[in-house]
C-alpha positions as a Python dict, from the first residue, in 0.01 Angstrom:
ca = {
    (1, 'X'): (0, 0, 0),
    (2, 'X'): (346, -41, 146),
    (3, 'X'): (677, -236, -42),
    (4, 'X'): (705, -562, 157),
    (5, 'X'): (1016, -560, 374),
    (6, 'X'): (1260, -812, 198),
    (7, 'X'): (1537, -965, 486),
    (8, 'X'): (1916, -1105, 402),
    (9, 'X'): (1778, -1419, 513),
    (10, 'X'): (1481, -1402, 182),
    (11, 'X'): (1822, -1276, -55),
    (12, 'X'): (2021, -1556, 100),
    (13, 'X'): (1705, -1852, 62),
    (14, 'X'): (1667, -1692, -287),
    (15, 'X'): (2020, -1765, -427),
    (16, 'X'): (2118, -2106, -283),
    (17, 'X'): (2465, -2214, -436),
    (18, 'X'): (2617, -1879, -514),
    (19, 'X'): (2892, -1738, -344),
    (20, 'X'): (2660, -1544, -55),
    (21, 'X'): (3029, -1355, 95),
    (22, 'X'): (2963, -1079, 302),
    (23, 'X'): (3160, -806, 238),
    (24, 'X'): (3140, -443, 380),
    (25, 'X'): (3171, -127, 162),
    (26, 'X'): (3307, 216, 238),
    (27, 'X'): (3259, 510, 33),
    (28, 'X'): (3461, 740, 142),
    (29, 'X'): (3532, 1145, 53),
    (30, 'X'): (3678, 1488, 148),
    (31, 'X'): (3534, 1721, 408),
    (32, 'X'): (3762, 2046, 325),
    (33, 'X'): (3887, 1948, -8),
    (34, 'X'): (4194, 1802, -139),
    (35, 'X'): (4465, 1979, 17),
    (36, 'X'): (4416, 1785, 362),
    (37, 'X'): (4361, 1470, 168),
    (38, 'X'): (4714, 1486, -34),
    (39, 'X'): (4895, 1571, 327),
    (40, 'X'): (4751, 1213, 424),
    (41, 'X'): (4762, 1035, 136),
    (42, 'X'): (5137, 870, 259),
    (43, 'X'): (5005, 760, 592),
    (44, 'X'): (4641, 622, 465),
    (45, 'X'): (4855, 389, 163),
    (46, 'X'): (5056, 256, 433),
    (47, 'X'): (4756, 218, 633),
    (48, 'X'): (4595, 72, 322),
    (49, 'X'): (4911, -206, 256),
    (50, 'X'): (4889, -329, 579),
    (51, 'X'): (4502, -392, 614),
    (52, 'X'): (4555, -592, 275),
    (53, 'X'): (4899, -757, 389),
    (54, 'X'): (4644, -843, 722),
    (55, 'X'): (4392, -1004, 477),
    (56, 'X'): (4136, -769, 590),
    (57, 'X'): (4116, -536, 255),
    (58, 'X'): (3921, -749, -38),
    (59, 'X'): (4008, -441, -268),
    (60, 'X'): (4029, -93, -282),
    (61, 'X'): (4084, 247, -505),
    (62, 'X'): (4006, 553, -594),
    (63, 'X'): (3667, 650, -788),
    (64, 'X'): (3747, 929, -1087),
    (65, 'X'): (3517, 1221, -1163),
    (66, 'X'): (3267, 1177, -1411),
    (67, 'X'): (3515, 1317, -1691),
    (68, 'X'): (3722, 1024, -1631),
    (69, 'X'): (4016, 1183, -1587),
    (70, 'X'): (4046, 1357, -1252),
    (71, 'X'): (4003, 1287, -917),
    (72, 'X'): (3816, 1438, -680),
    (73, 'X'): (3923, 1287, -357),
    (74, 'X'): (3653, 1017, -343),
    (75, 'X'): (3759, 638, -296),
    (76, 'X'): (3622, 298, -220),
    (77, 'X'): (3761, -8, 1),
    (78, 'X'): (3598, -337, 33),
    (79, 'X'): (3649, -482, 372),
    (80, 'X'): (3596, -856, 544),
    (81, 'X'): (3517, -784, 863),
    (82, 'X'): (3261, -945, 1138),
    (83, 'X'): (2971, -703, 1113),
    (84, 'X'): (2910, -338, 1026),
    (85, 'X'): (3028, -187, 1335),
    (86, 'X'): (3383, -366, 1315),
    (87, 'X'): (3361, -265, 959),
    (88, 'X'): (3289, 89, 1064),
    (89, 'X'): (3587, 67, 1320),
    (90, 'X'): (3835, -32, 1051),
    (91, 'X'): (3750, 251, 843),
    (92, 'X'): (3795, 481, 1141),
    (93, 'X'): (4113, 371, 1196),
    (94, 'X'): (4256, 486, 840),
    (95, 'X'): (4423, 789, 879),
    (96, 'X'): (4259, 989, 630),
    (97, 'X'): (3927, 933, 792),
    (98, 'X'): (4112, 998, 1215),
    (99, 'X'): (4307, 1337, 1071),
    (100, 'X'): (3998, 1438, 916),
    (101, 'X'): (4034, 1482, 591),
    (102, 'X'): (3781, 1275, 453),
    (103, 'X'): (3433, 1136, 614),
    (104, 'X'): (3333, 788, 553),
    (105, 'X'): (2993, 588, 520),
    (106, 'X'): (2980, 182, 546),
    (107, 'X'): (2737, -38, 397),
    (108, 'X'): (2662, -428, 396),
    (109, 'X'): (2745, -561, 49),
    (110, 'X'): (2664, -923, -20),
    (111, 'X'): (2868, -1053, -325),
    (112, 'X'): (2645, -1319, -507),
    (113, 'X'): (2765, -1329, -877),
    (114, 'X'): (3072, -1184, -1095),
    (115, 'X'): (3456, -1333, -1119),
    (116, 'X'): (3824, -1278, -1268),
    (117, 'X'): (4044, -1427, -1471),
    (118, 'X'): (4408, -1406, -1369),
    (119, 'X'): (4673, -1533, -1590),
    (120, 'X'): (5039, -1568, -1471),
    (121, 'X'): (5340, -1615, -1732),
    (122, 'X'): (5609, -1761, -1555),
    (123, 'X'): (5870, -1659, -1804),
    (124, 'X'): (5879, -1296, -1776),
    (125, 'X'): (5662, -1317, -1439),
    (126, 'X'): (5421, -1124, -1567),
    (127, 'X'): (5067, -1116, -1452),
    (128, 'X'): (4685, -981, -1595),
    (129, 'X'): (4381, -978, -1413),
    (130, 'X'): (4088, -935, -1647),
}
């Protein structure tokens, strides 16, 4: 007997009232290791600044080896975008993933439940995001 094939539309009739934003995920990570990745890294922050300044980047960073304490070239940015192929054309357009130095995969990512707390102190202008 086969798994039933769930659809967005069950997900989205099963949790009425939470925040149902569709949000697109790429992973992405070096093809020829971190040598091409540092001679892009300039050009992909810039790259990264203005997609956020744009409002298109919902966040974005790098993911650390399992020692938690280096980095192997791996990252992650959340993207609004229209659908997965203008999600997958945003993500081609970062340098680091046109140059070639790292390959990229894109997936659908619905964000239900979670939040922040941000607290600004207007004395010393400082902020923390917990």
């Amino acid at each position: 007997m086969s798994e039933p094939k769930i659809t967005k539309q069950d997900i989205l009739e099963k949790t009425p009232g939470m925040l149902q934003k569709q949000l697109y995920i790429v992973h992405t990570k070096p093809t020829n290791g971190l040598g091409p990745v540092m001679e892009n890294i300039g050009p992909h922050l810039e790259f990264q600044v203005k997609i956020e300044q744009d409002g298109v980047m919902f966040a974005a960073g790098p993911i650390w080896a399992d020692d938690e304490e280096t980095w192997e070239g791996e990252g992650m940015v959340v993207v609004r975008a229209e659908n997965l192929a203008h999600a997958r054309e945003i993500a081609a357009s970062d340098p680091m993933h046109s140059s070639g130095a790292r390959s990229f995969t894109v997936r659908p990512w619905l964000v239900n439940e979670g939040g922040f707390n941000l607290r600004v102190t207007f004395s010393d202008g400082k902020r923390t995001l917990e």
